[in-house]
C-alpha positions in Angstrom: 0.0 0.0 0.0 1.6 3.2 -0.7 0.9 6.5 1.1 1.3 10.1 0.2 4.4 11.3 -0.6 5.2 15.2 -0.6 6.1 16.0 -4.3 6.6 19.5 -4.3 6.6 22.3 -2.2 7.5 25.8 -2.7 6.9 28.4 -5.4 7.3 27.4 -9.2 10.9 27.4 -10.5 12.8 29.1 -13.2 13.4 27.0 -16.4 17.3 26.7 -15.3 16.7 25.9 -11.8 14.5 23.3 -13.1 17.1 21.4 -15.1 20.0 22.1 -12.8 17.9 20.1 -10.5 16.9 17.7 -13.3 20.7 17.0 -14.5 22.0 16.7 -10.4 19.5 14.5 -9.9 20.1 12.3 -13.2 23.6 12.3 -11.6 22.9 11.4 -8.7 20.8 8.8 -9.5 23.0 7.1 -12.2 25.9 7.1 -9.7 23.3 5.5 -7.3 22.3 3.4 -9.9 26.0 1.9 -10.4 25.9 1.7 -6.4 23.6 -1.1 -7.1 26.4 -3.4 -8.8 29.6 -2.0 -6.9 30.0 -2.5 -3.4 31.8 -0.2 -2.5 29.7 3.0 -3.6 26.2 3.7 -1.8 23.1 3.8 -3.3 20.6 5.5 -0.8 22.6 8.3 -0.2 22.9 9.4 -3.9 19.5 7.9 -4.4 18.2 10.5 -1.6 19.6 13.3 -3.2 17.7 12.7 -6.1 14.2 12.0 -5.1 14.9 15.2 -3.2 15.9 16.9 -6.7 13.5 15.3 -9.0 10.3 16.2 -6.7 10.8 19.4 -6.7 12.1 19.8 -10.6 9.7 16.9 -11.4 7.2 15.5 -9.7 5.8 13.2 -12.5 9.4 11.9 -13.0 9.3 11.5 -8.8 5.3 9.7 -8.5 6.8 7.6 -11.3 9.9 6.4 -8.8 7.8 6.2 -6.1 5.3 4.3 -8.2 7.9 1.8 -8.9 7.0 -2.2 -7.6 10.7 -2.8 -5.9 12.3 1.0 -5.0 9.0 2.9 -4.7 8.6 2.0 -1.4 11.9 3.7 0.0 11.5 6.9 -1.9 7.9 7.3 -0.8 9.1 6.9 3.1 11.9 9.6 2.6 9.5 11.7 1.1 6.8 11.5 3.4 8.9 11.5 6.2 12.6 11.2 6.1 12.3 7.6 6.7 15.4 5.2 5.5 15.2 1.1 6.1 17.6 -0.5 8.8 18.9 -2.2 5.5 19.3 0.9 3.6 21.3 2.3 6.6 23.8 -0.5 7.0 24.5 -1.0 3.2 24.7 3.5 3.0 27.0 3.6 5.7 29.1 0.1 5.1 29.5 1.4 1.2 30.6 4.8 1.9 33.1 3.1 5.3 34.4 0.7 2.4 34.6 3.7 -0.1 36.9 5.5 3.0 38.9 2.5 3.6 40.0 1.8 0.1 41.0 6.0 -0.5 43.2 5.3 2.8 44.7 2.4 1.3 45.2 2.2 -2.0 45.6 6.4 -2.8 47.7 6.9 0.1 46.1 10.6 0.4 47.9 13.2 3.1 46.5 13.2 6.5 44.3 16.3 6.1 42.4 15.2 2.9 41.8 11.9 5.0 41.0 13.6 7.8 38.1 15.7 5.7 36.9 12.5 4.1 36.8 10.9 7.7 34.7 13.6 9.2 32.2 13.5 6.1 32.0 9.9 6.5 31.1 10.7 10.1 28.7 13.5 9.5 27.2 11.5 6.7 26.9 8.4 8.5 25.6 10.0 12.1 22.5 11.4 10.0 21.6 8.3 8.1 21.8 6.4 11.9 19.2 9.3 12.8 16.7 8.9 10.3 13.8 6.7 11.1 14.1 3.1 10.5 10.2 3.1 9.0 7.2 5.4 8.2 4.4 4.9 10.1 1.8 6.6 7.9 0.5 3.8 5.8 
C-alpha cells in the first residue's frame, strides 16, 4: 500500500533551476544506480539526493519512482517522512566506510584530505543512523 508522498513544495521554478535540478539529480541517480552493482559506492545516499531533486524539478518523474513495484517504497518513506530502512542504513554507511577504507589504502592521500573524508563519512553516516528506520503513515 503506498501512502502520500510530498512532491513539491514551494513556489514554481525558473526553467534553469528546473534542469539544474533535473541534471543533479540524473547524476545522482546514475551514480546510485551503479551503487547497485559496486560494493563499495552507496546507493541510498545518492539515491536520496535525487528523489529530493526530481520532486521538486519533477514530480511526475518522482510519482513515477515512487510508483515503482521494488524502489517505490523507500522513496515514498523519505518523502513522506525522512524515513530510510535499517537495510538501507547499514549498506549507505558500510559502502561509503568501504569507499573510505579503500581511498586510505590504495591512494595513500595526506592526513588532512583523510581527515576531511573521515569527518564526512562521520557526519554523513551519524545522520543516516538518525533517520527513522520506517514510516508509520501507511
Amino acid at each position: 500500500m503506498q501512502h502520500p508522498a510530498n512532491l513539491q513544495s514551494g513556489p514554481p521554478l525558473s526553467p534553469v533551476t528546473r534542469w539544474a535540478l533535473l541534471g543533479f539529480g540524473g547524476f545522482n541517480f546514475a551514480l546510485g544506480t551503479v551503487g547497485l552493482v559496486l560494493p563499495v559506492l552507496p546507493t541510498t545516499v545518492f539515491w536520496i539526493v535525487a528523489i529530493g531533486c526530481f520532486s521538486r524539478a519533477s514530480p511526475k518523474l518522482a510519482a513515477r519512482l515512487v510508483a515503482h513495484p521494488r524502489f517505490g517504497r523507500p522513496f515514498a518513506d523519505w518523502l513522506a517522512c525522512g524515513a530510510i530502512d535499517r537495510r538501507g542504513k547499514v549498506f549507505a554507511i558500510g559502502g561509503m566506510g568501504m569507499s573510505l577504507l579503500s581511498a586510505a589504502l590504495l591512494l595513500e592521500p595526506a592526513g588532512w584530505l583523510l581527515g576531511i573524508l573521515g569527518g564526512a563519512w562521520i557526519g554523513a553516516s551519524a545522520y543516516l543512523a538518525t533517520r527513522p528506520a520506517y514510516c508509520p503513515i501507511v
